[in-house]
N, C-alpha and C positions, 0 to 999 in steps of 0.2 A: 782428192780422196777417192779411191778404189771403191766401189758402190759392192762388186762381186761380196767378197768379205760381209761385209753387213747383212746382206742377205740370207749369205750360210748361215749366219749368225741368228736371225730372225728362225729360220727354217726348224730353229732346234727348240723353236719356242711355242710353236706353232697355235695354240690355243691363246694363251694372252695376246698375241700381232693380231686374233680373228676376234676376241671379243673388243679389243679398244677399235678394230679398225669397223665393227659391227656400229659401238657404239657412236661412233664419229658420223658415221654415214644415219641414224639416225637421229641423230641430234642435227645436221643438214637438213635434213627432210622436213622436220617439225620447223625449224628455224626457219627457215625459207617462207612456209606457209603461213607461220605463224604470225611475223614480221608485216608477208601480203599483207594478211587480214587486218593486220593491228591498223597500217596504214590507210587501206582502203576505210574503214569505219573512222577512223579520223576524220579521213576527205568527209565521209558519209556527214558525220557529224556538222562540222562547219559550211554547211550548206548554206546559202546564204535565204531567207524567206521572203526575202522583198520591204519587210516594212519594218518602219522604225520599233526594235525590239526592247529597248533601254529604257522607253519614255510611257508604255504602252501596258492596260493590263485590261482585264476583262472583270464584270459583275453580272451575277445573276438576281432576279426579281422573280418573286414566284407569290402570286395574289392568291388572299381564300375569300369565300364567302360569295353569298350569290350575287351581292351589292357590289361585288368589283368589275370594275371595265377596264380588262388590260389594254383598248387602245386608246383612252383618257388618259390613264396611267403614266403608257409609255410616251406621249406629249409630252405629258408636264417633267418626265422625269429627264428627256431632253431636254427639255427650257431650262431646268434647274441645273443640271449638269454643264451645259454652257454656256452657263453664269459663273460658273464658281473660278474661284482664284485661284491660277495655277492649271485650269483644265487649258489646253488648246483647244482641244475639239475632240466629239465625241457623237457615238452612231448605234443604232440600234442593228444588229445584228440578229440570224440565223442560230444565234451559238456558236461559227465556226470559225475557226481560228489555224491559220498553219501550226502544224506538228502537233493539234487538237488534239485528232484520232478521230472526229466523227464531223459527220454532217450530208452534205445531199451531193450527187453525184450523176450527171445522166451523160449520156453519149448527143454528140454536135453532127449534124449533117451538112452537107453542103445543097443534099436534095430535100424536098417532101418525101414524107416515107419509107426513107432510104432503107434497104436490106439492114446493110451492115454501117453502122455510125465511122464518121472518118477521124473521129478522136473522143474521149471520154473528159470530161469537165469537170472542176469543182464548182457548185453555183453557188457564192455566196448574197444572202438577199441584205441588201443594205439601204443606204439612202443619198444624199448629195455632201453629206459630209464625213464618207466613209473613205473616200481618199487622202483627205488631210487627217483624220485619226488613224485610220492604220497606220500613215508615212509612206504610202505608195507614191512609185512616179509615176504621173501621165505623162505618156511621150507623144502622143497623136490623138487627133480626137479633142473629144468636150468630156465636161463632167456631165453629170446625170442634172436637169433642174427639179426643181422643189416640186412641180406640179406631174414631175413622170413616174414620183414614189406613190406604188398602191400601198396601201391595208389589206392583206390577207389574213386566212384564216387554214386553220389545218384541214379544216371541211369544204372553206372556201378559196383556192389555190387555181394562177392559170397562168400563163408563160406572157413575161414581162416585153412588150414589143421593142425592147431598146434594150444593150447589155455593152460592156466592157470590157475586152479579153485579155490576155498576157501578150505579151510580144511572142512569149514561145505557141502561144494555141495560135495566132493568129497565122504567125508563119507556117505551122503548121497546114492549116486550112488553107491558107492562103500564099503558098510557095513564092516569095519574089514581091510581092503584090503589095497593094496600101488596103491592108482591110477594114480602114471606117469607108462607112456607108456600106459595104455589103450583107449577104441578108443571109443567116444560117437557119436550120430546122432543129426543134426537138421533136420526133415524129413529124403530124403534118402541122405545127405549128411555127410561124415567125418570128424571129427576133433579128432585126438590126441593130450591127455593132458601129457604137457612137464613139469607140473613144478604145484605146492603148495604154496600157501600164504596163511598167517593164519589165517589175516582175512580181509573181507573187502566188505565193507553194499552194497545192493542195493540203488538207489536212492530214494526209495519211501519209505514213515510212513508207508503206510499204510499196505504194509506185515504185517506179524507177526512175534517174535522173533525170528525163527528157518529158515523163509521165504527170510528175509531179507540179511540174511548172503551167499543166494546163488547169486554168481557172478561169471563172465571171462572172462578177458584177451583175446582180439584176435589182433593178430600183421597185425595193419592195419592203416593207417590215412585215414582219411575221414570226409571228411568236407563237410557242407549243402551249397551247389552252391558254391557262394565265401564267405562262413562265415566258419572262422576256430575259434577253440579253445585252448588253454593252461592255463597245469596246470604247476606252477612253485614252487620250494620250495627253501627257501632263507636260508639263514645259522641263526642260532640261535637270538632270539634278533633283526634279522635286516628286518623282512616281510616289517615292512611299508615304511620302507625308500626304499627298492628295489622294492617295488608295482609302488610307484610315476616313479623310474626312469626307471621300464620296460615302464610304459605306454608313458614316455617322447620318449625313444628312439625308441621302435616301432612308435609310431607317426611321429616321421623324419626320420627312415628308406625309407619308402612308404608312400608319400603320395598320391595315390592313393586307399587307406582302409582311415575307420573310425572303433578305437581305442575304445570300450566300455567295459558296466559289468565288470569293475573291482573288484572283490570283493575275500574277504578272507574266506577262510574253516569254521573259528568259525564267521564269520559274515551271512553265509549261514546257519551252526549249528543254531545261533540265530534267525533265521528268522522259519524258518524250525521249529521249536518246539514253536513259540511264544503265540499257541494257547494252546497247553499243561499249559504253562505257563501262561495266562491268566487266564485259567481255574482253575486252583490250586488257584490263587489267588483270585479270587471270590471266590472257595469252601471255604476257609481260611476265608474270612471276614462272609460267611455267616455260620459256625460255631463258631465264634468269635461272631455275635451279636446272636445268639441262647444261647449260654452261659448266656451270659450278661443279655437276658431276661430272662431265666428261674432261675438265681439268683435275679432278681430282683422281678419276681413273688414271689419266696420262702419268700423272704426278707416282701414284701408287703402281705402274708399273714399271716406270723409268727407276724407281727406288728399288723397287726389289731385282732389278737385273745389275743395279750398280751393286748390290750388297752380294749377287753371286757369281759378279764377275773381278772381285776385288784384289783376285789372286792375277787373274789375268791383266786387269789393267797394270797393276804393281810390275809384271815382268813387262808390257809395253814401255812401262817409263822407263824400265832399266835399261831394255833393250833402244833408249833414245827419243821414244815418243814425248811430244814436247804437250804443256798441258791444254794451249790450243789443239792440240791434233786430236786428245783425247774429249774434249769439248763438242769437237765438228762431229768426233764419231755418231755422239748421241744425238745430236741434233738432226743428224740426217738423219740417223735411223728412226727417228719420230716422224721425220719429215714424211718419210718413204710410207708408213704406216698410215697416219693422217692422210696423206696424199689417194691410197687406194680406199682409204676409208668415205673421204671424197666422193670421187670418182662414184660410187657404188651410190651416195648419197646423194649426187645429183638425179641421177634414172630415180630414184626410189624419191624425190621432190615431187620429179614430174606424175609417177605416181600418181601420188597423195594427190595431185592438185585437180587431175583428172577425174578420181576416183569422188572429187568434193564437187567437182562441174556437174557428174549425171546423179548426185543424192543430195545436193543442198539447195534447195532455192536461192538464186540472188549471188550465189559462186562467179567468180570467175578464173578464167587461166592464169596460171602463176605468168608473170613476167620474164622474159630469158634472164634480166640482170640482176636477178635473185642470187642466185645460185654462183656467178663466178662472184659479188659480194660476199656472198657466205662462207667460198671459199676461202677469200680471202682473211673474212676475220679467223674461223677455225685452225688456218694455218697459224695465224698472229697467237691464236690462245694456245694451241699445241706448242708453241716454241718456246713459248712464257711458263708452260706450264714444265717444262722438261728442263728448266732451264735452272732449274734448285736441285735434283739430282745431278745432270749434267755437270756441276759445276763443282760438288762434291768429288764425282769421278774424277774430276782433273787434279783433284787434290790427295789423289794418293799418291803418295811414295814411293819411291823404287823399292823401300828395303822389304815394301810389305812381300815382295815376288819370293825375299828369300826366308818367308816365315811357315811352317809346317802347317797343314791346315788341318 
């Protein structure tokens, strides 16, 4: 099929070929970016935290009265917690938890005093049986023993001489190298690292992927005034039934606290990323009705050129055009349309993606295989979309050529 033809033909249209081929090339643009993002906050999403997140939930304890001793307290409330039926194991905690959102954070040196820290840490302060309740791996290294956990105080605080790092902080620090036994600085103080777990997140989104993995382990409890924390991990299968009866029996242990924030690891997961997850699903509906219109543009211009080319096509038939021939005509001429529409919509991706790299925090460059993808499905929807006028056209008659209009 002769392309010249279709073109004059296009030429006498000149506004409808520039608004569908406008709207094509913007629907590209967004699609493209949209898709990214959807994807990347996916990946974002499924990030993995390190510890067993199924079996795992967190409680808070918060003592009144002048008669309360939160490090008596928090004794007996581990004795009684790793007694119960159904706990694994369980650890007095900082409060902090991956995908928390809060807790303590300082920079790691490799010197005393050093200028500028050679990496940023999450500290979280535990004890010797914080690796089997979180569900962390040790992969190198010792646990912490029962005689290296201090008692701290918010007043009374000092840098634990033994600690535990990520395999990512270690490497980190320690490019190539075995880093138990060497010996890092917060300021001019030391801490030697005893031990390697493999992995296991920061509290906070907002790191970055490489950011986030740096954490450690310091053998301490420490609780804010009289508020303590635990993290507890229940045997398979049975988190919610021992959620309920930890918070029963700590509540009749002492009644002197109040028993709150019960909540579980994927229920903090959940909350923690709900905004990713919003997001995606707005970008999702508003990719879904950009489809939707720009097939329905194609649709309502391919109709109205078949309703005012009806006299014309009628004399093609007569004159021998078969209803294939009149079929391809439309389809390319969409093609041709879409195609430049395209084209314009790739540049105008790149764009948008550049324009989201120097004003969004956390941006990044679209991928090149956005774009020949998106072509490809827009071509697929423009042809589907043409393809119920089109097929009309081919269904006209010869005799309509010889009726007066």
């Amino acid at each position: 099929m002769e392309i010249r033809p279709i073109l004059s033909a296009l030429m006498r249209s000149k506004v409808s070929m520039i608004l569908i081929g406008l709207q094509v090339a913007l629907t590209l643009a967004i699609l493209c970016n949209a898709l990214f993002i959807i994807n990347d906050r996916m990946l974002h999403m499924k990030r993995p935290t390190g510890m067993n997140e199924a079996d795992t939930f967190m409680i808070n304890s918060i003592g009144f009265g002048q008669a309360y001793n939160v490090q008596t307290s928090a004794e007996a409330d581990l004795a009684l917690l790793r007694g119960l039926p159904g706990v694994v194991d369980a650890t007095m905690t900082n409060g902090m938890l991956p995908l928390g959102g809060s807790g303590w954070s300082s920079g790691i040196s490799l010197q005393p005093k050093q200028k500028t820290s050679t990496a940023p840490a999450a500290y979280y302060m535990v004890d010797d049986h914080a690796i089997n309740s979180y569900g962390v791996k040790l992969i190198a290294g010792r646990n912490f023993k029962p005689e290296e956990i201090q008692f701290m105080t918010m007043n009374n605080r000092k840098t634990a001489p033994v600690g535990i790092v990520t395999r990512a902080l270690a490497e980190k620090l320690f490019p190539g190298q075995d880093a138990v036994g060497k010996m890092i600085y917060d300021e001019d103080t030391s801490t030697t690292i005893i031990g390697v777990i493999e992995k296991f997140q920061a509290p906070w989104l907002s790191r970055g992927d490489e950011e986030i993995e740096y954490s450690m382990m310091w053998p301490a409890h420490l609780p804010y005034g009289n508020s303590s924390s635990y993290m507890i991990r229940a045997e398979p299968g049975r988190r919610d039934e021992v959620m309920k009866m930890v918070e029963a029996k700590l509540g009749d242990s002492n009644k002197s606290r109040i028993i709150r924030n019960v909540r579980s690891t994927e229920k903090v997961r959940a909350d923690a990323y709900s905004g990713d997850r919003a997001m995606s699903i707005i970008l999702g509906g508003v990719v879904i009705a950009l489809l939707a219109i720009t097939a329905l543009g194609i649709v309502g211009m391919a109709s109205f050129w078949v309703a005012q080319r009806t006299k014309q096509i009628g004399t093609r038939r007569a004159l021998g055009a078969t209803k294939s021939a009149i079929l391809r005509y439309f389809l390319t001429e969409n093609f041709l349309i879409t195609t430049a529409g395209l084209i314009l919509g790739g540049v105008l991706a790149y764009a948008v993606s550049l324009w989201l790299l120097t004003h969004v925090d956390g941006a990044k460059l679209l991928p090149w295989y956005y774009v020949p993808v998106g072509f490809v499905c827009l071509w697929l929807l423009g042809q589907l979309a043409v393809l119920g006028p089109a097929t009309r056209a081919s269904r006209v008659p010869p005799a309509v050529a010889t009726r007066s209009v």
